[in-house]
N, C-alpha and C positions, 0 to 999 in steps of 0.2 A: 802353563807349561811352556818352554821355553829351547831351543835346541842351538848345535853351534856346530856349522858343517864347513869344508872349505871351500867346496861349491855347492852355488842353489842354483837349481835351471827353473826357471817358469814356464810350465808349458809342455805340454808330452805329446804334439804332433810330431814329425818327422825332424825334426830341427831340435826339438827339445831332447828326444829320443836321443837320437846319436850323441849331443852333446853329453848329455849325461853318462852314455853308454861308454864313450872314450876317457871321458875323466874317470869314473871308478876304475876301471880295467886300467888305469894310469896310476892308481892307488891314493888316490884322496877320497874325502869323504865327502859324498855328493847325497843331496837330496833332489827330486826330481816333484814338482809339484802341479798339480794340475786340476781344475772344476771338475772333470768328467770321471764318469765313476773306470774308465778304460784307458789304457795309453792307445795313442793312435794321431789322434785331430782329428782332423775332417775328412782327410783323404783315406784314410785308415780305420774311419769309424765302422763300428759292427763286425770288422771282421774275427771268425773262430775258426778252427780245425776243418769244420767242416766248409767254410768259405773260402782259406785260402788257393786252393786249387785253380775256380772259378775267377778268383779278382785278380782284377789286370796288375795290382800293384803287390799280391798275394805274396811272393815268396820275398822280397825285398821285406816286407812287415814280420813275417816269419822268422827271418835272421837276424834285425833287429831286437826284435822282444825276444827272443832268445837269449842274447847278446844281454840286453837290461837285466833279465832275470837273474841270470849269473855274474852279473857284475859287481854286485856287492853295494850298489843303491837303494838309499829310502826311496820309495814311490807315497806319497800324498793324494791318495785321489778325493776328490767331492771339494777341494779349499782350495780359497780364492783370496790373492792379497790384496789388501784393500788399504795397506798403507804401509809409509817407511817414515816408522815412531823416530828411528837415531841414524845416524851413519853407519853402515854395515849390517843392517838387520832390517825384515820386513814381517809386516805383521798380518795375519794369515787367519781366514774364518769360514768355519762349515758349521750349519747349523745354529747359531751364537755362541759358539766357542771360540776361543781365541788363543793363537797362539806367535810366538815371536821367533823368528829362525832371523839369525844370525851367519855372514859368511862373510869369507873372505874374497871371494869372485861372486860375480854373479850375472849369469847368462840369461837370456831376455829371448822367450821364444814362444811369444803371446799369439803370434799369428796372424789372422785378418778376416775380415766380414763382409755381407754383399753391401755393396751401395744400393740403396732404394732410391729411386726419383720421384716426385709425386706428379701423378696424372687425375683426369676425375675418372672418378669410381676406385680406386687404387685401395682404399680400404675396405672392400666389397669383404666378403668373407670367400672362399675359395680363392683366393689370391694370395700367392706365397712367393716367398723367395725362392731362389732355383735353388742354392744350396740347401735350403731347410727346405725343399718341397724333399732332396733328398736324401737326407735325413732321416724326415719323417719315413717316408717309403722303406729304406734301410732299418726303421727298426717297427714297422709291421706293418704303417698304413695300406690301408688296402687299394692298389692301384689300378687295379683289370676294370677295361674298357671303361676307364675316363678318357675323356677328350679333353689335352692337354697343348693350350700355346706355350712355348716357351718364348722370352721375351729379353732383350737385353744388350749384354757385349759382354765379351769373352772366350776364352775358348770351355768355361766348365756348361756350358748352355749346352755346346755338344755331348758332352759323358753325362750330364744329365738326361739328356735327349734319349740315348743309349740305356741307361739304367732303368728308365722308367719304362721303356720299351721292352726292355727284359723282363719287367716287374707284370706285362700286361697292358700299359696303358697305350690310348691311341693318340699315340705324336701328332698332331694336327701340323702343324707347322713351329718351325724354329726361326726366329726374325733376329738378325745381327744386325745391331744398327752402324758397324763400322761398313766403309765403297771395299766392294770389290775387290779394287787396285792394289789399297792398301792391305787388304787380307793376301793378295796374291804375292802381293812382293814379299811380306810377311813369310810366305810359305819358300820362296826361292831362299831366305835367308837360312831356312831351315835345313840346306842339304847339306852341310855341314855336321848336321847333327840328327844322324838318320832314324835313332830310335823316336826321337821326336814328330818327326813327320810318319811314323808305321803306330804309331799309338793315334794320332789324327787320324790316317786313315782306318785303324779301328774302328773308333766310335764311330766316321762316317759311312764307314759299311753295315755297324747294328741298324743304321736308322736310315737307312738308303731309299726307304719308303718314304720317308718324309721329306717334304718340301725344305730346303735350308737357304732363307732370301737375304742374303746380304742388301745392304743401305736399305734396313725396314725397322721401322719401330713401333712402338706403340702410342696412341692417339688417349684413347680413352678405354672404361670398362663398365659394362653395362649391366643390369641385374633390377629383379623386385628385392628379393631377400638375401641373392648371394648371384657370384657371377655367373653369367650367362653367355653375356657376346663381348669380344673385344673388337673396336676398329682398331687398325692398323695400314700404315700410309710409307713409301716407298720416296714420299717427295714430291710425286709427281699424280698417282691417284691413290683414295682412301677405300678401302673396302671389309666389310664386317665377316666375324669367321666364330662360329657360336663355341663354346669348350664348355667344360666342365668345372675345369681348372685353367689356370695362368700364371704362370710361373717367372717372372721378372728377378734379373741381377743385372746391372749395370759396373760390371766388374767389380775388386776387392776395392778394399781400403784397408791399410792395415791397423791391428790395435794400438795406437798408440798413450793410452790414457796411461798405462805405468811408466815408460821412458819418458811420458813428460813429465809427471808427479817426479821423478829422479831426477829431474833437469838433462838428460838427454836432448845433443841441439838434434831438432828437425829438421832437415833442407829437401824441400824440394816433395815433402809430403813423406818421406822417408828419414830412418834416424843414419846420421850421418856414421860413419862408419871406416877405422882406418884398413888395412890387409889382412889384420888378425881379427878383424871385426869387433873390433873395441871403440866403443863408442865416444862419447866427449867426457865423461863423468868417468873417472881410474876404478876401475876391477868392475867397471860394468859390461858388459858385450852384447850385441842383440845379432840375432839370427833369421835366415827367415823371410817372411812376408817382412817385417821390420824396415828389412835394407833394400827392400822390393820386391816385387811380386813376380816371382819365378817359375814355381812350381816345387814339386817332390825333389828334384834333382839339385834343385838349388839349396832347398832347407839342409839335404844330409850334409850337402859336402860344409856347408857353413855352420854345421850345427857340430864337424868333425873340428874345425879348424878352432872355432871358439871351446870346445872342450879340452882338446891338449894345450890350447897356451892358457888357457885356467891351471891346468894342471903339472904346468912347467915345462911339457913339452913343444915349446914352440919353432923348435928345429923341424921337429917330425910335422907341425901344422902348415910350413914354409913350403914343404913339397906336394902341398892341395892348392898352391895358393892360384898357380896357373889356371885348372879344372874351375877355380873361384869364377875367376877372372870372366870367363868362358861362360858361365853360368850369370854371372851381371851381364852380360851384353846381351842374351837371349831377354834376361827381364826388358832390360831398357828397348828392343826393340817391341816387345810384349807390350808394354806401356805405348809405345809410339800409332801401331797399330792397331790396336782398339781405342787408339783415345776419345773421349763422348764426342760427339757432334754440336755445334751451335742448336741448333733445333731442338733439342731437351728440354732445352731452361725456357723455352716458350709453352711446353704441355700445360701447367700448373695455371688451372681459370681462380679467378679472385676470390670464390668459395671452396677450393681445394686446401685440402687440412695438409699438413707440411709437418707438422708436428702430432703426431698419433698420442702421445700420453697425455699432452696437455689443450687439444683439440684447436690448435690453433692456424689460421687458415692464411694462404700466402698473401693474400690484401694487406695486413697488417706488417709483413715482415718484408715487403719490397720497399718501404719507405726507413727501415733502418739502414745503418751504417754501417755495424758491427754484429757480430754475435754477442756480444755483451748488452749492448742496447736493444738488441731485440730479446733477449732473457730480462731484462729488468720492466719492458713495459709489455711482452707479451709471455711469459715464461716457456718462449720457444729454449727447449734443452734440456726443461730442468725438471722433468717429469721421470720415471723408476727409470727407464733407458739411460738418463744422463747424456743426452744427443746422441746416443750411437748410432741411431737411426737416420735423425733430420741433423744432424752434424754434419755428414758427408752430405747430407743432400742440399745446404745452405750453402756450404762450400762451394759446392760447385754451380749454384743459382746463384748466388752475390758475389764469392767470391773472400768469404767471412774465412780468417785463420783462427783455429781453437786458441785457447788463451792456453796458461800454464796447466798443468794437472793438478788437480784435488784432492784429497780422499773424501771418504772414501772410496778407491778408483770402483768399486763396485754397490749394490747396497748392503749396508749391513747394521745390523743392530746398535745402536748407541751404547751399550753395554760392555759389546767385542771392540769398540773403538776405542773405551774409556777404560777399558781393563787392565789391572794391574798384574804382570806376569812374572812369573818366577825367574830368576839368573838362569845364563844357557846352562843345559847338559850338552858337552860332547855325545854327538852320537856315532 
């Protein structure tokens, strides 16, 4: 089966959301496509009726999805593209089914994921990412009175901190591995923009019981069956702190596996991107984590502005473009401010696995060149993940840039890749 829309958005976080929500209410014909069975992302995951009251981002999601439901959008939940068969069309699979959507625009609002870095012990079993520690918690794990390090760089370490704190669990400590200085200055950059620093000081008032040590990171994780204790080291002395759990992200990285399968240029670890947020490849646009890592605020307004000049409206997208503008510089000092530290890329001992699917340990991978040469003689990348893991995490250890994009940008049946699909229907 086979369709023909005039916009396709990938991706129904808050960036996908709005875009799609502006082009239909614009009167084109928009599909909205997305893996999860909910619109939302990440920041908006799990929320219902009876949640938005309590979430901090509750009524903003409310008016949103409101907004979608009445707009006159296919929503695609549970499928994921996994390729682009022709010019103008992408090919699309849940299940092994396959299907071909075709469009004339096409907005790119994939999002972003934690960075992992490998440490020893790092694959212990209670050891999770901070975003998928919350996650998991958001859609039932049971949290009450675990002893929880959180670990990493960023500011989602704090609303994690926060959530899981609400959920029950006993924050042990929060460790940022960015100085001080540079969080402080960070923070004066922010008077400008005062919803920003009263949402910060939210989350540091949920967790005001917890210890939050800036320039600290994590050493190592220790465990018989699953973890136990982690050390953690300030620079200057190590000392051990038992949890239950530990929760490491070393800030986003964003999805980029389908704008490079499109030929999307990269610069700078980001898809380059002109005022209307259109990318290098004509009737593509990416939004979002894409253009950089923002936050909520950034996705809407970029997910407004790629919607109406999809939709012909690019007068009306001209008058966001300041608010844009305003919203890049918040990322870019974002970036500046958490950037990793030198000392990272020394945790990883010569028996430490670097690559989780294909079990391959960093001994082997300090003496390659490339990420190519290190997939060909250790098949560091090329395991069910497809690097999305040890991708970022090579990157940033050697210094490796991803090659081109592939299909299938996800895994998917040989069957849905080789499938032969019906001519579009107009939907």
């Amino acid at each position: 089966m086979s369709a023909r829309f005039d916009v396709l958005v990938v991706g129904a976080g808050p960036g996908g959301m709005a875009a799609a929500t502006v082009a239909s209410e614009a009167g084109a014909r928009v599909c909205l496509l997305d893996d999860n069975a909910a619109p939302g992302g990440q920041i908006w995951r799990g929320l219902d009726a009876a949640a938005l009251r309590s979430a901090p981002h509750g009524a903003g999601f409310a008016v949103w999805a409101s907004r979608l439901a009445t707009g006159g959008c296919q929503v695609l939940h549970g499928w994921q593209a996994i390729d682009a068969p022709s010019a103008g069309a992408l090919r699309v699979e849940r299940g092994g089914e396959a299907r071909d959507l075709h469009f004339e625009k096409l907005i790119l609002a994939t999002g972003a994921r934690e960075r992992f870095l490998p440490f020893p012990g790092w694959t212990l079993p209670g050891i999770f990412g901070a975003g998928g520690l919350q996650a998991l918690v958001k859609g039932g794990l049971d949290a009450r009175a675990k002893r929880v390090v959180l670990a990493g760089s960023g500011p989602l370490l704090l609303a994690v901190a926060a959530n899981l704190t609400a959920a029950g669990a006993c924050v042990v400590t929060v460790c940022e591995q960015a100085p001080l200085g540079r969080l402080a200055a960070f923070g004066l950059s922010l008077i400008s923009q005062p919803g920003k620093l009263a949402e910060g000081a939210r989350y540091r008032w949920k967790t005001r019981r917890t210890p939050y040590r800036t320039g600290t990171w994590v050493v190592r994780a220790e465990g018989r069956d699953r973890v136990q204790t982690v050390t953690l080291t300030d620079g200057h002395r190590q000392w051990i702190e038992p949890c239950d759990w530990l929760a490491c992200g070393f800030n986003l990285v964003p999805n980029l596996e389908l704008p490079r399968l499109l030929g999307c240029r990269i610069a700078g670890g980001y898809v380059e991107v002109d005022e209307m947020l259109q990318s290098s490849v004509e009737g593509i646009a990416c939004v979002g984590e894409l253009t950089g890592i923002g936050g909520l605020e950034k996705a809407l307004i970029e997910g407004q502005i790629a919607g109406l000049a999809a939709s012909g409206r690019e007068p009306e997208a001209r008058k966001l473009a300041a608010e844009q503008r305003r919203q890049e510089r918040f990322a870019q000092r974002l970036d500046r401010a958490f950037a990793l530290r030198k000392e990272l890329r020394g945790l990883a001992e010569p028996d430490t696995i670097v690559c989780r699917c294909e079990d391959v340990p960093y001994a082997p991978l300090k003496d390659c060149t490339s990420a190519r040469q290190a997939r060909l003689h250790t098949r560091c990348g090329m395991g069910a993940c497809q690097g999305r893991v040890c991708g970022a995490a090579t990157e940033f250890l050697f210094g490796w840039e991803a090659g081109a994009g592939r299909p299938p940008v996800f895994p998917a049946p040989i069957s849905a890749l080789a499938a032969e699909v019906d001519a579009p229907q107009n939907r």
